[in-house]
C-alpha atoms as an extended CHARMM CRD file, in Angstrom:
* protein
*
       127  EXT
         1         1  UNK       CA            144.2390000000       87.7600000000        5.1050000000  PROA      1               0.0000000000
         2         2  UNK       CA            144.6590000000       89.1570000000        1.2460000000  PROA      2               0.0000000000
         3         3  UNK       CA            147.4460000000       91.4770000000        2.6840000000  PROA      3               0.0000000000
         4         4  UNK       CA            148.9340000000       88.4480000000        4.4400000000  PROA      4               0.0000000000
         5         5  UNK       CA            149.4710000000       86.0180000000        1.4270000000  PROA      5               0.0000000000
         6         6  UNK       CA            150.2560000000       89.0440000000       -0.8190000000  PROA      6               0.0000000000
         7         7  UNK       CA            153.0160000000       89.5310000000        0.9470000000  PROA      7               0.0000000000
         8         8  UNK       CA            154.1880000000       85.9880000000        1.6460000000  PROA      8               0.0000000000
         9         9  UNK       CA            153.7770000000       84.9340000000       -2.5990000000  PROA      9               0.0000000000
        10        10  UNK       CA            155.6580000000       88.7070000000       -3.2080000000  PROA      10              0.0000000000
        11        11  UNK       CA            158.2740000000       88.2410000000       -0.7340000000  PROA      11              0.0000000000
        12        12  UNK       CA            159.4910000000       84.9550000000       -2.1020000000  PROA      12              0.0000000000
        13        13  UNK       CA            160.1630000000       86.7840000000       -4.9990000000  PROA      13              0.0000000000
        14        14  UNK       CA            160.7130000000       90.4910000000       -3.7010000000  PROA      14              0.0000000000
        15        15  UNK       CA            161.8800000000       90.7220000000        0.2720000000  PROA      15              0.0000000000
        16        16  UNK       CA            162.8620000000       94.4900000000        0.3310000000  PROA      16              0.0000000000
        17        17  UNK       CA            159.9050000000       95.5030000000       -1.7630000000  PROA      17              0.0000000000
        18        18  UNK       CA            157.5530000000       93.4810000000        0.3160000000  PROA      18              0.0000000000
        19        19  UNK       CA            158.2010000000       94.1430000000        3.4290000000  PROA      19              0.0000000000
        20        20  UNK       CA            158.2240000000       97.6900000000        2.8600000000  PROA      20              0.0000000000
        21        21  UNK       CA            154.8170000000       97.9110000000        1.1770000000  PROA      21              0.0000000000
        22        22  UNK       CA            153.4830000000       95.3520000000        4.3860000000  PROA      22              0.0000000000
        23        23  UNK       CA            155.0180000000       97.8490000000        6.4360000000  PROA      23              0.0000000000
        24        24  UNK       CA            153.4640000000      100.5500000000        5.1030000000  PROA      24              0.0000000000
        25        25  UNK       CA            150.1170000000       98.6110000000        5.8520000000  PROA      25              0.0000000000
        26        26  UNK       CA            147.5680000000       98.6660000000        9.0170000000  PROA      26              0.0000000000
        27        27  UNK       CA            147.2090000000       95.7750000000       10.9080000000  PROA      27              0.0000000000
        28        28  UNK       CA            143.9640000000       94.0960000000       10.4540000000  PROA      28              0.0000000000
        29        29  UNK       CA            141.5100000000       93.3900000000       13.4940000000  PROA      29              0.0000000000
        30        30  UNK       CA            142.4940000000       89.6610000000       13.4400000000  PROA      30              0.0000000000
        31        31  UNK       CA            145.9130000000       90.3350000000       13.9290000000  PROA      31              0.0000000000
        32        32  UNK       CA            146.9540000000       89.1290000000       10.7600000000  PROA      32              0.0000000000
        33        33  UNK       CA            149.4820000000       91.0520000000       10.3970000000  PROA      33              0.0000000000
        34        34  UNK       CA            150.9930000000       91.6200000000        6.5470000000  PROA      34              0.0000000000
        35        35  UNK       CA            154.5920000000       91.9790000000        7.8150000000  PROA      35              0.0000000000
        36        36  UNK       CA            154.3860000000       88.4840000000        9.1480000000  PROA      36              0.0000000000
        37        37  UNK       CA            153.2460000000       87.4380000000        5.4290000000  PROA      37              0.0000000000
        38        38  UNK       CA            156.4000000000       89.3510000000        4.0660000000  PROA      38              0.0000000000
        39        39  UNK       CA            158.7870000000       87.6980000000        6.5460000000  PROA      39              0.0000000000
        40        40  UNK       CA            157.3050000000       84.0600000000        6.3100000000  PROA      40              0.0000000000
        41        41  UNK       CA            158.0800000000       84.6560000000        2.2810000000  PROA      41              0.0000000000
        42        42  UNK       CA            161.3910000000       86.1520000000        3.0810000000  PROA      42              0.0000000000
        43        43  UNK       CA            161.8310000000       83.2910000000        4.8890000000  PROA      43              0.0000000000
        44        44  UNK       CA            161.5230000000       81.0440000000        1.7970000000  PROA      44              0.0000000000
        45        45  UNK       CA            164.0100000000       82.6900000000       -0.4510000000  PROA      45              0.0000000000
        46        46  UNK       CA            166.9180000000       84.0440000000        2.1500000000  PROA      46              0.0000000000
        47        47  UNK       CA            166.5620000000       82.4110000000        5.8560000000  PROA      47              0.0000000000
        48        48  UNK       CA            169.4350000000       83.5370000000        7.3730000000  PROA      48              0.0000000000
        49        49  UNK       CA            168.3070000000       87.4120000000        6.8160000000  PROA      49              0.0000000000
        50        50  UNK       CA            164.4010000000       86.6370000000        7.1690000000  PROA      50              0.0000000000
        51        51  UNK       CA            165.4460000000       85.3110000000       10.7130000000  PROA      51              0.0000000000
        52        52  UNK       CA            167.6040000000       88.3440000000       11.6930000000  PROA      52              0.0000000000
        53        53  UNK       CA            165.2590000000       90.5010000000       10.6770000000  PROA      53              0.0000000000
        54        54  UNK       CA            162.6070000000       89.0660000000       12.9590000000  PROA      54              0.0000000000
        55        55  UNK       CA            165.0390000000       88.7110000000       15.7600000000  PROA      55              0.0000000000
        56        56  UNK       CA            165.8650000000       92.5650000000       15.1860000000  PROA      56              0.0000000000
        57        57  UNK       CA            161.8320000000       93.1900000000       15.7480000000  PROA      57              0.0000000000
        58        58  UNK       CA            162.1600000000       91.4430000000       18.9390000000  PROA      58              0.0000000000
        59        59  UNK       CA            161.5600000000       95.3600000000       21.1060000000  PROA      59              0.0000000000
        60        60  UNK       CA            159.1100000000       96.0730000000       18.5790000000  PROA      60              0.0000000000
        61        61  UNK       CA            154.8770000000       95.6930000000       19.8490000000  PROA      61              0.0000000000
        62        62  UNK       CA            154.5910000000       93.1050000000       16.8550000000  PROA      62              0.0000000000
        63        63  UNK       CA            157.4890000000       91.5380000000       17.2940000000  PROA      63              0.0000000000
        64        64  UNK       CA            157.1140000000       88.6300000000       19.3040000000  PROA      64              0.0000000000
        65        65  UNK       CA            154.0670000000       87.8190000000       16.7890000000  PROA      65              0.0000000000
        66        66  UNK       CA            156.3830000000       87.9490000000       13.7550000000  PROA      66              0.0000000000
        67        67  UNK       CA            159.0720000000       85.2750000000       15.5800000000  PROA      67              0.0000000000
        68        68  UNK       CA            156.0350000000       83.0490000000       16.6100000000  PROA      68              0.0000000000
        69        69  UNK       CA            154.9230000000       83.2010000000       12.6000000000  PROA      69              0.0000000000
        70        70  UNK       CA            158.7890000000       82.3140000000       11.6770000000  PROA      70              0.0000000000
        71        71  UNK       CA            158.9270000000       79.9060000000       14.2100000000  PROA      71              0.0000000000
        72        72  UNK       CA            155.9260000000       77.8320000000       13.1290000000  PROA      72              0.0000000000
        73        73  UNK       CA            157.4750000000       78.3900000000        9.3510000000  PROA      73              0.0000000000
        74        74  UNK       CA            160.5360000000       76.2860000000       10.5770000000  PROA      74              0.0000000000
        75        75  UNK       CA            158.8890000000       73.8090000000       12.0670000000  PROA      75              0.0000000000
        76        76  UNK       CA            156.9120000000       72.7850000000        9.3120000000  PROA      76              0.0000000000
        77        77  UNK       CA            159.6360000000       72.5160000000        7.2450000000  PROA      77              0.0000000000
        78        78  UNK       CA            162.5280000000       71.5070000000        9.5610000000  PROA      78              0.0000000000
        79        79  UNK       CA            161.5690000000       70.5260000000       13.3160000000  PROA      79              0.0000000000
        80        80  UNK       CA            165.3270000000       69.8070000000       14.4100000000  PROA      80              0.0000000000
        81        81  UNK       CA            166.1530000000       73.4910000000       12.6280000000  PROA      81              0.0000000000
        82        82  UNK       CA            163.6140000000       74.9590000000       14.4040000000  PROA      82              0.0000000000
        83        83  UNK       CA            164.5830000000       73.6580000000       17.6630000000  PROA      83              0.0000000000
        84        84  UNK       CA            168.0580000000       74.9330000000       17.3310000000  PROA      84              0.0000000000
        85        85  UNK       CA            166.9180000000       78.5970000000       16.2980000000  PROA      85              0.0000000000
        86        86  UNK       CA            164.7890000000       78.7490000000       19.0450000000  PROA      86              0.0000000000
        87        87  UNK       CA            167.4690000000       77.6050000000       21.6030000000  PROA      87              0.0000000000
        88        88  UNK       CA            169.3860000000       80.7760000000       20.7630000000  PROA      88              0.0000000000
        89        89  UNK       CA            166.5950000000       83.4980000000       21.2170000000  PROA      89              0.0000000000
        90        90  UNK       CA            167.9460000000       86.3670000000       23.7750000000  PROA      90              0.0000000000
        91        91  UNK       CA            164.3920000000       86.6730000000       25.3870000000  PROA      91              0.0000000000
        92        92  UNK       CA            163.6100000000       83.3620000000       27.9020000000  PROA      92              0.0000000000
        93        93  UNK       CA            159.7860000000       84.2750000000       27.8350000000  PROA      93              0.0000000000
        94        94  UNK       CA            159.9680000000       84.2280000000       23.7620000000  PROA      94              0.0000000000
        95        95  UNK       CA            161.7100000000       81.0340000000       23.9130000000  PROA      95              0.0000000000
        96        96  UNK       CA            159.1640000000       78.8140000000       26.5030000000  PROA      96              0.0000000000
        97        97  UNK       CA            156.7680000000       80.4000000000       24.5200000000  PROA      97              0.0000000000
        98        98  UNK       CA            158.5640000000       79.0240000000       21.4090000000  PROA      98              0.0000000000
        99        99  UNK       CA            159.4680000000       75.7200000000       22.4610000000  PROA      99              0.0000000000
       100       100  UNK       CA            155.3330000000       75.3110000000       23.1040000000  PROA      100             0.0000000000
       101       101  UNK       CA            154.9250000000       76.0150000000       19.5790000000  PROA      101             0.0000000000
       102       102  UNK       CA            156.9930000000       73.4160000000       18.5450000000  PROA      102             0.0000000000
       103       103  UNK       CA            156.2800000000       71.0610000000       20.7860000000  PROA      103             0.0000000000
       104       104  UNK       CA            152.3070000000       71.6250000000       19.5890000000  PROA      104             0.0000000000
       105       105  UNK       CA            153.4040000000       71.3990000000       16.2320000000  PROA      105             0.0000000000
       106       106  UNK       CA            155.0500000000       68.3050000000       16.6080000000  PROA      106             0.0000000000
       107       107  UNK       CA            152.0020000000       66.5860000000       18.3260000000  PROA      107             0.0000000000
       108       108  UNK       CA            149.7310000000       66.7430000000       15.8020000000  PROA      108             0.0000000000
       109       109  UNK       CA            151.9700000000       64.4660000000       13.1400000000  PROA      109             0.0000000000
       110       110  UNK       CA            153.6020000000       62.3360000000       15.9610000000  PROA      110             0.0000000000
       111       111  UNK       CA            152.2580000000       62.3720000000       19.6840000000  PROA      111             0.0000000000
       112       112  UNK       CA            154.6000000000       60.2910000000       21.0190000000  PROA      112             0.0000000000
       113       113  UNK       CA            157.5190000000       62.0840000000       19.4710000000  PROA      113             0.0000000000
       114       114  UNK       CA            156.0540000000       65.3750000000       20.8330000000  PROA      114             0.0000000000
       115       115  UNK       CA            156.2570000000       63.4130000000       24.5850000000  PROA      115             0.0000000000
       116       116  UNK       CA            159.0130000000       62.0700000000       23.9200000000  PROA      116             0.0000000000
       117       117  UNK       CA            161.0730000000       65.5540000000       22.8080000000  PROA      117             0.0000000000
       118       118  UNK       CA            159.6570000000       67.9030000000       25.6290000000  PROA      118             0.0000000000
       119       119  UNK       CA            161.1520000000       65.6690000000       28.0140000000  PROA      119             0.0000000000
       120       120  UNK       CA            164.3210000000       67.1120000000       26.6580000000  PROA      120             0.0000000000
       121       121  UNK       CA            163.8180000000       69.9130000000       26.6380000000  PROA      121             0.0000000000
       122       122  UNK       CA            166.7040000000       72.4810000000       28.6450000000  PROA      122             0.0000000000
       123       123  UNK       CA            165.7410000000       72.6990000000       32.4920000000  PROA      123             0.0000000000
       124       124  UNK       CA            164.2770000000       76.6730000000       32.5380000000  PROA      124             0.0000000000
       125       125  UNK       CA            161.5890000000       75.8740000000       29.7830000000  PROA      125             0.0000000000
       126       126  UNK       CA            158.3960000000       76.0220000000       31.4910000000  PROA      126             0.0000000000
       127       127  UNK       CA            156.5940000000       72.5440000000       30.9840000000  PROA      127             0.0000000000
């Protein structure tokens, strides 16, 4: 977890040099991975290349992980924003999986929102 918010506060300031000293990093046993900590600071300072940066990761075995972390990011700040970005992932599995995320997200500050959104959700998102 150290590694994690290391990255994250250096990122903010940093991106390049943070993500590559996460990268150079293990992961830890709880799957917290500092790469996600990098990109989720990235993500603060310079969104648009934070998010196609994890989208480029998407082939990658920690990939998925680091668009769930992103996606979570967005939410918190911006559900609507979110929504959209996740509308456009490539990968239909990533973006159920995403849509879940946000939909969980949005329960826990508004319930009937949350209801009220996944019914419009697009047709092929597993409910």
């Amino acid at each position: 977890m150290a590694f994690y918010s290391v990255a994250q506060s250096w990122a903010a300031r940093d991106p390049e040099a943070a993500l590559a000293w996460a990268q150079q990093q293990r992961p830890t046993m709880l799957g917290i991975s500092p790469i996600n900590g990098a990109v989720l600071g990235w993500w603060k300072k310079d969104p648009a290349k934070a998010e196609a940066f994890a989208l480029a990761q998407l082939g990658t075995p920690a990939g998925k992980q680091i668009i769930s972390s992103l996606i979570s990011q967005m939410a918190n700040e911006n559900q609507a924003k979110a929504a959209a970005w996740v509308s456009k992932l490539p990968d239909a599995g990533l973006r159920n999986q995403a849509y879940s995320i946000l939909t969980s997200q949005l329960a826990f500050s508004d319930p009937k929102a949350a209801a009220s959104w996944a019914l419009t959700l697009p047709p092929d998102v597993v409910r």
